[in-house]
C-alpha positions as CSV (number, residue, x, y, z in Angstrom):
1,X,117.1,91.0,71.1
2,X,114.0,91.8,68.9
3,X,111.1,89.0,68.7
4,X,108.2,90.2,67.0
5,X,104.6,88.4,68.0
6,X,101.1,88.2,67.2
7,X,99.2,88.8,70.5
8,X,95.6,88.7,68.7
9,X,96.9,85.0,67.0
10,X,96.1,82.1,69.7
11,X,98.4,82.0,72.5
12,X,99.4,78.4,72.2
13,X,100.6,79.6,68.4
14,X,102.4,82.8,69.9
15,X,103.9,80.9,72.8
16,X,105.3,78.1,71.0
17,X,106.7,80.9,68.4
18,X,108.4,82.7,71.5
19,X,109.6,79.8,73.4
20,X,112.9,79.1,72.0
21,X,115.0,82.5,72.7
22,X,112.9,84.0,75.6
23,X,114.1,81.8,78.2
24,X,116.4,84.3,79.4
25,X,114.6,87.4,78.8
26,X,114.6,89.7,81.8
27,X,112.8,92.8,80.5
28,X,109.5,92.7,78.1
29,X,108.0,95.6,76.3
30,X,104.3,96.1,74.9
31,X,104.5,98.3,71.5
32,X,101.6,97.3,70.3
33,X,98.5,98.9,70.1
34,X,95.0,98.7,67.5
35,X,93.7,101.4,66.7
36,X,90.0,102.4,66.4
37,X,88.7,105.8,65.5
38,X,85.7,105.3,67.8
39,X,87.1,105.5,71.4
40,X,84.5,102.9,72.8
41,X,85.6,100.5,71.3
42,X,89.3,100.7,71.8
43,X,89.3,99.0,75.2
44,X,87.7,95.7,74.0
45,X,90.9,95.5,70.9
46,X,93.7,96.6,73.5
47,X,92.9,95.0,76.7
48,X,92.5,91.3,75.3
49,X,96.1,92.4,73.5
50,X,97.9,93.2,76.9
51,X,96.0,89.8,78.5
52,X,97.7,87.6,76.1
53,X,100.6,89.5,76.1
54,X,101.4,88.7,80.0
55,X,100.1,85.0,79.9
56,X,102.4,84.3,77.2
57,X,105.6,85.6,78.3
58,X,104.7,84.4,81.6
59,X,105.2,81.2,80.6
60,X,108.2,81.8,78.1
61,X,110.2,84.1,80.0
62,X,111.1,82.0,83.0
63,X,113.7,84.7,84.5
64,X,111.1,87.9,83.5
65,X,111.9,90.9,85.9
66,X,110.4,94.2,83.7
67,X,107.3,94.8,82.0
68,X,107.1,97.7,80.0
69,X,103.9,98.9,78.9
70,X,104.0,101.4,75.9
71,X,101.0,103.7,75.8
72,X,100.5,106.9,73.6
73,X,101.7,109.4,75.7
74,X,104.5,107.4,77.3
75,X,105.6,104.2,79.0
76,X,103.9,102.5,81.8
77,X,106.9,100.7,83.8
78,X,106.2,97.5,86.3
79,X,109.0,95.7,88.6
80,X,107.5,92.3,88.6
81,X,107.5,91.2,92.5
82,X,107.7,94.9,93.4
83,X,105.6,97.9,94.5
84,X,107.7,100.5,92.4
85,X,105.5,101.5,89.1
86,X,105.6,105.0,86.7
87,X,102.3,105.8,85.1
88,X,102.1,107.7,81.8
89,X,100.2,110.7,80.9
90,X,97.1,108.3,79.2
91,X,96.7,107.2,83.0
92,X,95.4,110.6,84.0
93,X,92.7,110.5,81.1
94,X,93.9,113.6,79.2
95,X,93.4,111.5,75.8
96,X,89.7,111.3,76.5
97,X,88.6,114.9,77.4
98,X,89.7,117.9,79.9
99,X,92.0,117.0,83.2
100,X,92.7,119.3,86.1
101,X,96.2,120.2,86.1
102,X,98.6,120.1,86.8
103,X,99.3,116.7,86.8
104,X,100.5,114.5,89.4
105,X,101.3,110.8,90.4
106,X,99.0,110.6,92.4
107,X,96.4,112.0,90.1
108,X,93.3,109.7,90.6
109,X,91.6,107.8,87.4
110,X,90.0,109.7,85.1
111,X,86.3,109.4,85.4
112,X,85.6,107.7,81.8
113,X,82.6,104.8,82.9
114,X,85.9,102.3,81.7
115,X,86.8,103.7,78.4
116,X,90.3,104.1,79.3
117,X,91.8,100.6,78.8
118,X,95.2,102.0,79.8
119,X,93.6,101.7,83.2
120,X,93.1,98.0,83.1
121,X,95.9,97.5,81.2
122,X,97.8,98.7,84.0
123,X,95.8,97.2,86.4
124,X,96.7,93.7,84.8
125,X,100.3,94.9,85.1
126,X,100.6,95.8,88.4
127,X,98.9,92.0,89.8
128,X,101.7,90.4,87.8
């Protein structure tokens, strides 16, 4: 099933939008992104996005299992209640300047004095 939502609309509009047909949902995915040509000021667009994103379908999808968290270079994948997670390439940084390669999982943040909103996007993720 295929609900579209307004996450930057107030949540009580978007929740009570969602409430009726999301009861059963198990897996929820994040496509949506706004887009700013000045990098600084992507993170305070996004990260309010993803925010309302998982307070709403935390209380519309009672029997939520998945979070999927669609980034540019990938998806960022949480098990709720579990440890198990699968970062994208926007969590090593390489959208915002020069990386050492190659890449790993366990690459550590890129060091972007919190430009990256992926970062707390997934940060948000990962405390559901």
């Amino acid at each position: 099933m295929f609900l579209a939502a307004d996450f930057l609309a107030p949540q009580e509009e978007t929740a009570a939008r969602l409430m009726h047909g999301c009861e059963d949902v198990m897996h929820a995915f994040l496509t949506s992104y706004v887009h700013i040509d000045d990098f600084s000021k992507l993170r305070d667009m996004n990260v309010p996005l993803f925010e309302k994103f998982i307070d709403v379908i935390g209380k519309v999808c009672l029997k939520l299992g998945i979070i999927y968290l669609q980034t540019g270079g990938g998806v960022s994948i949480r098990e709720t209640g579990s440890a198990k997670d699968w970062p994208c390439s926007q969590h090593y940084g390489d959208h915002l300047g020069p990386v050492a390669v190659p890449l790993t999982e366990k690459f550590p943040h890129y060091k972007d004095h919190g430009l990256n909103f992926y970062y707390i996007q997934e940060d948000d993720m990962f405390v559901v």
